[in-house]
N, C-alpha and C positions, 0 to 999 in steps of 0.2 A: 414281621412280614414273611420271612423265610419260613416260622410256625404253622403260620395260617395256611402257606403253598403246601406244606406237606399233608393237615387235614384233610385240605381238599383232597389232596392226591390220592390219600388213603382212602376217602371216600365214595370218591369215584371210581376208584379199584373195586372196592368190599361190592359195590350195586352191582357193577357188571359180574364179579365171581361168582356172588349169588344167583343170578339169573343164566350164565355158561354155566353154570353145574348144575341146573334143574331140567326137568321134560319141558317145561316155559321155553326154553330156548327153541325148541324144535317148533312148539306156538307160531312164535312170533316172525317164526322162518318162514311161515306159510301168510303170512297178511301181506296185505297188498299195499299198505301203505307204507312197507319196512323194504320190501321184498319185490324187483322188477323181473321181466326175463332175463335182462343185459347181469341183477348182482346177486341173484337166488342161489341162494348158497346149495341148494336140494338139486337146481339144474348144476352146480360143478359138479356134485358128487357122483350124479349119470352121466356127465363129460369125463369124469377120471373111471367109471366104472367099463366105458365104453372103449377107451385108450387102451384100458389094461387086456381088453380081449382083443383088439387088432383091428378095432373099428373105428373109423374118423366119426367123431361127433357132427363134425360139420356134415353130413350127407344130409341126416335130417332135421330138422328145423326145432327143436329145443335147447340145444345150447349152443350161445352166444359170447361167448369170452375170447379174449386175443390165446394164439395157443402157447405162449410163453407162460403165462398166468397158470394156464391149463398143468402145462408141465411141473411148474414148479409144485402144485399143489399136488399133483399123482405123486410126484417122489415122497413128498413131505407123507404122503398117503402109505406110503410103504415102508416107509421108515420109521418116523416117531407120530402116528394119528392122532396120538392122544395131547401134543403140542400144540394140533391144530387151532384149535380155541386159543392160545398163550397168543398165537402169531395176530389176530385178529386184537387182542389187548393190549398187546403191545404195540401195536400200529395206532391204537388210535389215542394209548396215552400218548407217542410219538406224536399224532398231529395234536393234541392238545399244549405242549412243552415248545412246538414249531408255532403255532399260533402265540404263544406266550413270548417269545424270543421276535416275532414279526412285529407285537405289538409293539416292544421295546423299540426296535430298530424304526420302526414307523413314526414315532411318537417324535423321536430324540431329531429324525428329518424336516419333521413340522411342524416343529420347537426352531429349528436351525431357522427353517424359513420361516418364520413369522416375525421371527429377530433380524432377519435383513429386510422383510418388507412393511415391517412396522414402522417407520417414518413416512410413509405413503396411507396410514389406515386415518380413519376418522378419529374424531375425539371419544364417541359416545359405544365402542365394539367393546371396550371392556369385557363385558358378560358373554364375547364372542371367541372370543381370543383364548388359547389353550396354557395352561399353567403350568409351573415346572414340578407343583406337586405331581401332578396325574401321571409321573416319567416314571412313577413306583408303583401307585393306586391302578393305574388299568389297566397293565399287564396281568397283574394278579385276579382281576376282574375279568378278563378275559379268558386265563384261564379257570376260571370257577365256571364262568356259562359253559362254555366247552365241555367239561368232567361231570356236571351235575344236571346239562340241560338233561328232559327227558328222553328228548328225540337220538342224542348221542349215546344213550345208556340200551334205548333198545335196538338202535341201529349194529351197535356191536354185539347185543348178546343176540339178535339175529345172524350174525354171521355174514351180514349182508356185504359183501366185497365194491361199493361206493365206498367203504372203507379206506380201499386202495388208491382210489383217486382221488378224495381229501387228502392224505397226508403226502401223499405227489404233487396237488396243485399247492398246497399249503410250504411245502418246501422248495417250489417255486417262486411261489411269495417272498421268505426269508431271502433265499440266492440272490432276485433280484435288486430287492433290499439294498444287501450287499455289495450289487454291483458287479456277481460273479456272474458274468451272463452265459459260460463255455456248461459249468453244472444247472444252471436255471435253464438251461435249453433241453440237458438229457431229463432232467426230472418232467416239464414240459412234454416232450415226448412220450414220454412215459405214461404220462396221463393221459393223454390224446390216443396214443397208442391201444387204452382200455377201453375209453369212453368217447372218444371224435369231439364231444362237443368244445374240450378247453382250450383246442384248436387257435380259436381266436384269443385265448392271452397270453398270445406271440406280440398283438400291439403293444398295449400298455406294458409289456416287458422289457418289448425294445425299443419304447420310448421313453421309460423312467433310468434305461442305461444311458440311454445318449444323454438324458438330462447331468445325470451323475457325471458323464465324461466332459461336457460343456463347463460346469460346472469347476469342475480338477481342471481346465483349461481356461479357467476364469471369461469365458467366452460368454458373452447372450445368449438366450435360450431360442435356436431357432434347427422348427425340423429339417430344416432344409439346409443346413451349411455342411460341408463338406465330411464334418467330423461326426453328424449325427446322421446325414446319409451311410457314412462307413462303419459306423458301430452298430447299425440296424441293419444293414446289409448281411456283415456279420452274423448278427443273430438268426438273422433268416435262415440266411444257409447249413449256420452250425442246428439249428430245428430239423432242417429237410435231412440234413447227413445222418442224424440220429433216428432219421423214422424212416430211411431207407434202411439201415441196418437193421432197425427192430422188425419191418418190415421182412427184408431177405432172412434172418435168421427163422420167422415164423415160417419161412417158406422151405426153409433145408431142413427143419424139423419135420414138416408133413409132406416134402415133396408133394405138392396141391397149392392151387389158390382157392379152394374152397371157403378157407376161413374170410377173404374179407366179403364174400357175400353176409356170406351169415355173422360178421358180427358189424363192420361200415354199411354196409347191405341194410342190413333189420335196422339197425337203428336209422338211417335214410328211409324206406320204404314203409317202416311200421308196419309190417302183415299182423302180428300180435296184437290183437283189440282187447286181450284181457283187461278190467278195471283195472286205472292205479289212481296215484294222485294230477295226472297232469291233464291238459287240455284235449290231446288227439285223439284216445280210445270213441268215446262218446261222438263228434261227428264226424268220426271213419264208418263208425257203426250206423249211425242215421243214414248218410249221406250215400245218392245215387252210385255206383263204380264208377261211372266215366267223368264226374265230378274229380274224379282221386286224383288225378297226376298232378291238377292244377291247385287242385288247395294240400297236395305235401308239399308243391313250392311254397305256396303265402305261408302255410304250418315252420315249416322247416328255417325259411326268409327270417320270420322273429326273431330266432335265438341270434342271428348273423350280426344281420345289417346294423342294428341300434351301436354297433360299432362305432359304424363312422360319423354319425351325428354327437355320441360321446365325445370322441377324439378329438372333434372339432370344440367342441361345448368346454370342454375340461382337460385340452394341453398343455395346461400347467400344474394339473395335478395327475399325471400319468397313475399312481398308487393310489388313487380313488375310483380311476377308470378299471380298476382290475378287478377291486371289489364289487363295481356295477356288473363287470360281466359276471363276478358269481353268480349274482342274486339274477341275470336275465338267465342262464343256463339251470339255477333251480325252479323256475317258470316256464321256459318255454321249449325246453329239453324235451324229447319223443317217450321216455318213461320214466318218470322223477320219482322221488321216493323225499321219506321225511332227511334220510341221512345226505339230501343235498342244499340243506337250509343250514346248516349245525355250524358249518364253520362263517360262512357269513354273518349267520346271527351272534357269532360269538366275538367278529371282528368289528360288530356296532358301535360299542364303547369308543373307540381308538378316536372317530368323529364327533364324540359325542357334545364338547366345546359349541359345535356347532349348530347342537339342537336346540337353544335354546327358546327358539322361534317355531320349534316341529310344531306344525300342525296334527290333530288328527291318530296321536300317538295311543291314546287309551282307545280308540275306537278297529283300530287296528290292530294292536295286540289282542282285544276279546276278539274278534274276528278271527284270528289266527287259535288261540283256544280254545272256543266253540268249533270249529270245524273240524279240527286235530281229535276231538272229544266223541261228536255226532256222528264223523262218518264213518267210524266202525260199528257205531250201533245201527245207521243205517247200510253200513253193508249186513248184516245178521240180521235184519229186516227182511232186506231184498231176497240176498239167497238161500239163505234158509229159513224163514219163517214165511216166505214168500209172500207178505203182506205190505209192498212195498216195490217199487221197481228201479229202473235206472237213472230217471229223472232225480229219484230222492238222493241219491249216491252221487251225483255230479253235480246237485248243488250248490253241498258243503265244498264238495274241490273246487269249484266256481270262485264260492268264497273264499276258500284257503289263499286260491292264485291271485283273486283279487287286492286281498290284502299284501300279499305282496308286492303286488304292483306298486299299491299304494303308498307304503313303505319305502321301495326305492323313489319315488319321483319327490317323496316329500324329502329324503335326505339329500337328493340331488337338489333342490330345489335350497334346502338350508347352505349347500354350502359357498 
């Protein structure tokens, strides 16, 4: 086993080296399905070119990043440049090694409970019920989709910085895991801090702790006793503490609050109708102006709300509920990219016990192939061959989102 982890690892190294040390890297920096305004690696480099002359990027409206991120990559810019790629491969075999360690820690929790709620199941779940082989087999399976999918091989030799916030939400995951909920709240932040939308896996964070402390307290599992009101309270606060600070430090760096327009702002508002993969570009662009304000509520509303009908649906599996909110934030997120499917699809396996009734699985993964495949032929259609238009290009992402969907409802539905 420990053989195979290391081919892979080496494997998934050698794809990415080759492709960061070719002109391909600068390619794929530029597609739109790699590459948003909020993780274009081409817009930091005019946010760091812009800092080093005594100009705040935020004044005009192409870069979009927290200005700590900003910071940290001008120094790195001045210092060791030629690093910069290393820092990008090693973040994301980082989240592939955090995903592998989640998988464990996940597995070995839903092994525990299966084993204490197992005189409560039917006779005939057998083929339902998870094994204690898979405590070896899907971790390693997990991490192989991660290192070899293809969407995580060009999402990194893109350079695309959704980098950052996978292996922050991803060590999130692990923390919570754990039960460390004081580090799963800075990592949290952190993430939230770059991108807003992970915002909301503050629930299922600080409901899998309180689970865990009910639990060490041999207590019932109920949200509302006094021990899972004050371990979520907790949580809360120790999140808010952590994104005032990130917050204020962003602020005594630029003396301005310019940035939370331009990076909470833009992604709220959506002014950018560039193509990407997600659902807003196309009817911002259709749709009358005085239409806007009311469907970026209903727009924006999706990625939230399915919250709390989760919570309710699956408060007993709070570490199912986390994974759902991936998969609604790689959907219904203001500018998604491939590199926000990579760690969900990689955390599939972990339920996999539970598919054995999936519906609709081979018609959904072509669905997600064909689109992934077509829509860059049909963007090269549209704008440059120009025999082709925007209908043909939203499509495929119709589909791609689609399938998604589908994907989540039928693993929600399996479990």
């Amino acid at each position: 086993m420990a053989a195979s982890i290391v081919w892979i690892t080496l494997l998934g190294i050698l794809s990415r080296v080759i492709i960061l040390g070719s002109h391909f890297s600068n390619v794929l920096s530029d597609r739109v399905e790699l590459s948003t305004p909020l993780t274009s690696w081409k817009r930091m480099t005019e946010g760091m070119f812009l800092i080093k002359n005594g100009i705040s990027p935020y004044l005009g409206d192409n870069f979009h990043e927290p200005p700590l991120l900003l910071y940290f990559f001008t120094i790195m810019d001045n210092t060791t440049p030629a690093l910069i790629p290393l820092v990008f491969l090693f973040l994301d075999l980082t989240t592939a090694f955090l995903l592998y360690r989640v998988a464990k820690y996940l597995l070995r929790y839903l092994l525990s409970e299966q084993i204490k709620e197992g005189p409560s199941y039917a006779k005939d779940v057998d083929v339902l019920l998870l094994k204690r082989s898979s405590l070896s087999s899907i971790p390693t399976l997990v991490l192989s989709i991660y290192l070899l999918n293809p969407f995580s091989i060009l999402t990194c030799s893109a350079q695309s910085t959704i980098i950052i916030t996978n292996v922050l939400v991803t060590a999130t995951f692990l923390l919570t895991l754990k039960g460390q909920w004081w580090s799963a709240t800075l990592s949290l932040a952190l993430a939230s801090y770059q991108s807003l939308y992970p915002v909301m896996l503050i629930v299922p964070c600080a409901m899998h702790v309180a689970n865990l402390k009910m639990q060490e307290n041999k207590e019932s599992i109920s949200y509302s006793s006094p021990t899972a009101v004050t371990i979520m309270l907790k949580i809360a606060l120790s999140f808010l503490l952590w994104s005032v600070i990130l917050i204020t430090l962003s602020f005594l760096m630029l003396e301005s609050w310019d940035f939370l327009q331009s990076t909470y702002g833009f992604i709220l508002s959506v002014p950018d109708l560039k193509p990407n993969l997600g659902l807003f570009w196309y009817y911002f662009m259709e749709m009358f102006e005085h239409f806007r304000i009311f469907f970026l509520w209903v727009f924006q509303m999706n990625a939230f709300i399915y919250t709390i009908p989760l919570t309710i649906i699956l408060w007993k599996c709070p570490s199912f509920v986390f994974f759902c909110q991936l998969v609604l934030i790689a959907i219904f997120k203001s500018y998604p990219s491939l590199g926000d499917i990579t760690v969900y699809l990689a955390l599939l396996p972990v339920w996999s016990h539970t598919f054995h009734y999936l519906r609709n699985g081979l018609v959904v993964s072509v669905m997600i192939v064909i689109s992934t495949v077509l829509a860059p032929v049909l963007w090269h259609l549209w704008i440059y061959a120009g025999s082709a238009n925007a209908n043909f290009f939203f499509a495929f992402t119709l589909i791609y989102n689609t399938a998604q969907v589908y994907r989540h409802c039928r693993a929600v539905e399996s479990l």
